[in-house]
Every structure is written in C-alpha cells, then in structure tokens.
N, C-alpha and C positions, 0 to 999 in steps of 0.2 A: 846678275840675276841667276846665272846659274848655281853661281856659291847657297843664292839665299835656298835654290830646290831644293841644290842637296840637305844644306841645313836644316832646313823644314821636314827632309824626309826621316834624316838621322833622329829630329828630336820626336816624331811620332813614332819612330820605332823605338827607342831607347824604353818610352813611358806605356808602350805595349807590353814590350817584353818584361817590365817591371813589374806591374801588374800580371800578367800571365806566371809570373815565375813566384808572384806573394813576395818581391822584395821590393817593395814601397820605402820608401824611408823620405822624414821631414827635409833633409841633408838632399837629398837625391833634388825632392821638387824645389829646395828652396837656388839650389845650383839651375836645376832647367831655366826655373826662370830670370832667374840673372842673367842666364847665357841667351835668353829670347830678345831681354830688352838692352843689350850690349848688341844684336846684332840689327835692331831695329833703330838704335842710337846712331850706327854708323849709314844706315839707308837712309836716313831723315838728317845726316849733316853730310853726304853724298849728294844725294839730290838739291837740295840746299847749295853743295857748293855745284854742282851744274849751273844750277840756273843762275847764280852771283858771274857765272864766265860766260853764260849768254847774253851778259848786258842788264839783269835785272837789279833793281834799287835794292840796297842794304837791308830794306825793309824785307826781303825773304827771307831772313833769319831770326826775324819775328815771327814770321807764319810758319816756318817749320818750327818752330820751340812749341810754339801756340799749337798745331797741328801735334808732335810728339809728345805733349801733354794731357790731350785729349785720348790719346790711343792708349796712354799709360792707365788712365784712369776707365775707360772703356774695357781695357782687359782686365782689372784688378774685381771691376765690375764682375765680370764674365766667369772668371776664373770662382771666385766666391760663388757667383748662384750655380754652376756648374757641379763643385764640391758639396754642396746644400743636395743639390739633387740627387746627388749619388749615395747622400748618408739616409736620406727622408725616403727617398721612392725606388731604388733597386737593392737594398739590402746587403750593400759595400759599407759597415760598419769605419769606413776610413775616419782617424783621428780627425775632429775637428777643431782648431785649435784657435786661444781667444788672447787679443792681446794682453789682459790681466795674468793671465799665466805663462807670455811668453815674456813679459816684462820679469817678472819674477826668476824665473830660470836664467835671464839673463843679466840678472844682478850678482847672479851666484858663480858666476864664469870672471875671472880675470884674465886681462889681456897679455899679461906675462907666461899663462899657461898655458891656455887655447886661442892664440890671437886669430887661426882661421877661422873658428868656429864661433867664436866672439863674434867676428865681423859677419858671417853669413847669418847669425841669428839678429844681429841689429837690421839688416836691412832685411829678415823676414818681417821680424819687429814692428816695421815701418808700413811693411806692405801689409800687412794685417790689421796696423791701426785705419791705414788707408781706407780699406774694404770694410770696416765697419762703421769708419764714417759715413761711405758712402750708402749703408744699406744697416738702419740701424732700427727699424724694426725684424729684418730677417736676421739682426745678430739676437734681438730679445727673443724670436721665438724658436734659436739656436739654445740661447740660454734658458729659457722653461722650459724647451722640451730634454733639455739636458738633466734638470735639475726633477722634474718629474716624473721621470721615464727610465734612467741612467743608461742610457744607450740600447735599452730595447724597447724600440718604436713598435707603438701596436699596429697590426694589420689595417685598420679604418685610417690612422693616421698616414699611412703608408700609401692608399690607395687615393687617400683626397690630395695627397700634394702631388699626385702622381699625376689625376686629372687635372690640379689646379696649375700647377706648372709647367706642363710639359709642353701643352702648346707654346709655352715663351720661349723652347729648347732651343727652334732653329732663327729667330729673330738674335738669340745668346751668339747662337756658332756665327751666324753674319759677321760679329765685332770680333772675332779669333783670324788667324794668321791666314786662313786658306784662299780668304773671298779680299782680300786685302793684297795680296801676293796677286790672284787675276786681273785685278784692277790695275795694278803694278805695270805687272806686263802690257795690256793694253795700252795703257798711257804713255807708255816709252816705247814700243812702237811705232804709233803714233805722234813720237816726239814732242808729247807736251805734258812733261812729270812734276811742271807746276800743279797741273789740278791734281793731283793728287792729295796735295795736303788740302786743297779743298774739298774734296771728297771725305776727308778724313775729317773737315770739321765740321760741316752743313750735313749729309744726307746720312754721315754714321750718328753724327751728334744726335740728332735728329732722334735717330732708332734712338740710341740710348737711354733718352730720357725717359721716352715711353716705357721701355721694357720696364727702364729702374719704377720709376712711375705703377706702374703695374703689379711688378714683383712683391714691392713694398704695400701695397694695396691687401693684396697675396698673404704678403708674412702678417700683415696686421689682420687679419682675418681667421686666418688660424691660429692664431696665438691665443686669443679671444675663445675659438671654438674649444681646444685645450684645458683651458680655463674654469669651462661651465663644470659646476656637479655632475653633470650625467658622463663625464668624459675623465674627469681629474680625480673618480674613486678608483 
C-alpha cells in the first residue's frame, strides 16, 4: 500500500506538471494509463491471491476478474466524461480523439518500424473503442459538435454543459483512484480485503450506471438543443 501512495502520488504530479508546462502529448496519457491499470492488475491478483492462502474457494478468482473488469470499465467511463468536460466547459481545447481516426493512423504505422508506438496506439485504439461504446450518445454530440463548431465552442454551449454536468463531476471522481485507495486501506486494516471487490462491484456498480445513465441523458439532450435553427446558424 505504500508502493500504491507513492504511485498514486508520482502519477498526479507527472499529469500536473504536464499540463502546467503545456506538454500534454497523446504518448504521455496513453503510457499514464497503461501504467494505472498494470498497477491495479497487480492489487486485484494480490488481493486475490491473499485470500486463495486464507482458505478461500477458487471461486475468488472469479470475483476478482469480475471485480477488475468492472473498475476497468468504470474508469474508461470516467476518464471520457472527464475529457468531454474539459473540452465543452473550461476552455482546455485538448485533442479529442475518435476511434475512426485512430484506426486510420494506425493502419499507417507498421510494426517493423515503430513496434512501440504501434503497440501503445493499439491499446489506445482499444480503450477508445471501449469509451465509446460505453457512451455513445456523448460520442455523437462529440461528433456534431466537432463538425459544426470546429473546435470553437460557443459561449451558451460552453456555459449549459457547464450547468448540465458538472454536478455529475464529484459522483465521476468517486469511480477514480482516490476514494478506491481509502477504501483499500480501511479494508485491510481491518483484515477483510475480500469486500473490497465487493465494494467494487455492488455500491461503485451501482454509481455507475446512474451517472452513465444520466450523462447520456445529458449528451442526448444537447445534441438535440445544437441541432435546432436558432443554435446551428
């Protein structure tokens, strides 16, 4: 646990300082998050293997898959309306980027010439198809508002997604690394780091759906309002 603080601390400054310094790059976030869920792969087959050496049935390697699968998709979640938020409502114009153009780009790379960057763009690749499955009305009003606007959002739209989402902000950061790490710790003090993947799949699941539930509600409602005559001259 203490490895995971530091971790936790190094990867919140790294993406400060990156930001703070205007060197953002697609390579930078697509490594961060690789290196988030390689160190969340090893806490959920950790844990997992604790409890297999206190006696528990095989079947914990079900619930931690099943549990590690839900977190994956829970952050893929998060991480997308998160990115939406910052391009729609604080005026960080950061790339948005759509699987149709990262399929393409990544057709164009062969793996005899850039085999790293082949491999980190496939598994961005992946993770973006992911994130739009997941939320595929906030990808279409990603893509009208891309294709109407070309990256200059007007002020009214700027200030409704501002109202319309933000209250979902801190429900978002719940499912992120912080409130997940306390729970952590609690649990294993308390010496019972089984519930944790319960936690992980009942009361976060739970949040999840709703937000998506909501968000999507959200994106299909402004898409709509974008749309009308009085908005789309």
């Amino acid at each position: 646990m203490v490895l995971h603080v530091c971790s936790n601390a190094l990867d919140n400054a790294d993406g400060q300082l990156a930001r703070m310094t205007r060197r953002e790059s697609r390579k930078g976030r697509i490594i961060d998050s690789v290196a988030d869920h390689l160190v969340f792969v090893s806490i959920y087959f950790h844990l997992a293997l604790r409890c297999a050496r206190q006696g528990f049935s095989p079947a914990i390697w079900v619930l931690a898959l099943t549990a590690g699968i839900s977190h994956a998709l829970q952050g893929a979640a998060a991480d997308y309306y998160r990115s939406t938020y910052l391009y729609f409502a604080t005026g960080a114009r950061i790339e948005l980027d759509s699987s149709s153009a990262l399929r393409s780009e990544y057709k164009k790379w062969t793996w005899g010439q850039r085999p790293w960057d082949k491999l980190l763009l496939a598994l961005y690749l992946n993770f973006t198809r992911q994130q739009e499955m997941l939320a595929p009305h906030l990808k279409r009003l990603r893509d009208t508002t891309s294709e109407l606007f070309h990256g200059q959002i007007p002020s009214w739209l700027e200030q409704r997604y501002r109202d319309s989402a933000g209250q979902s902000l801190k429900g978002w950061g719940l499912l992120m690394t912080n409130s997940r790490m306390l729970v952590l710790f609690a649990l294993l003090f308390l010496g019972q780091p089984v519930y944790y993947f319960w936690f992980e799949l009942i009361p976060l699941n739970f949040l999840f759906v709703y937000l998506l539930m909501r968000q999507e509600k959200m994106a299909g409602s402004l898409e709509h309002l974008i749309i009308t005559p009085q908005h789309s001259v």
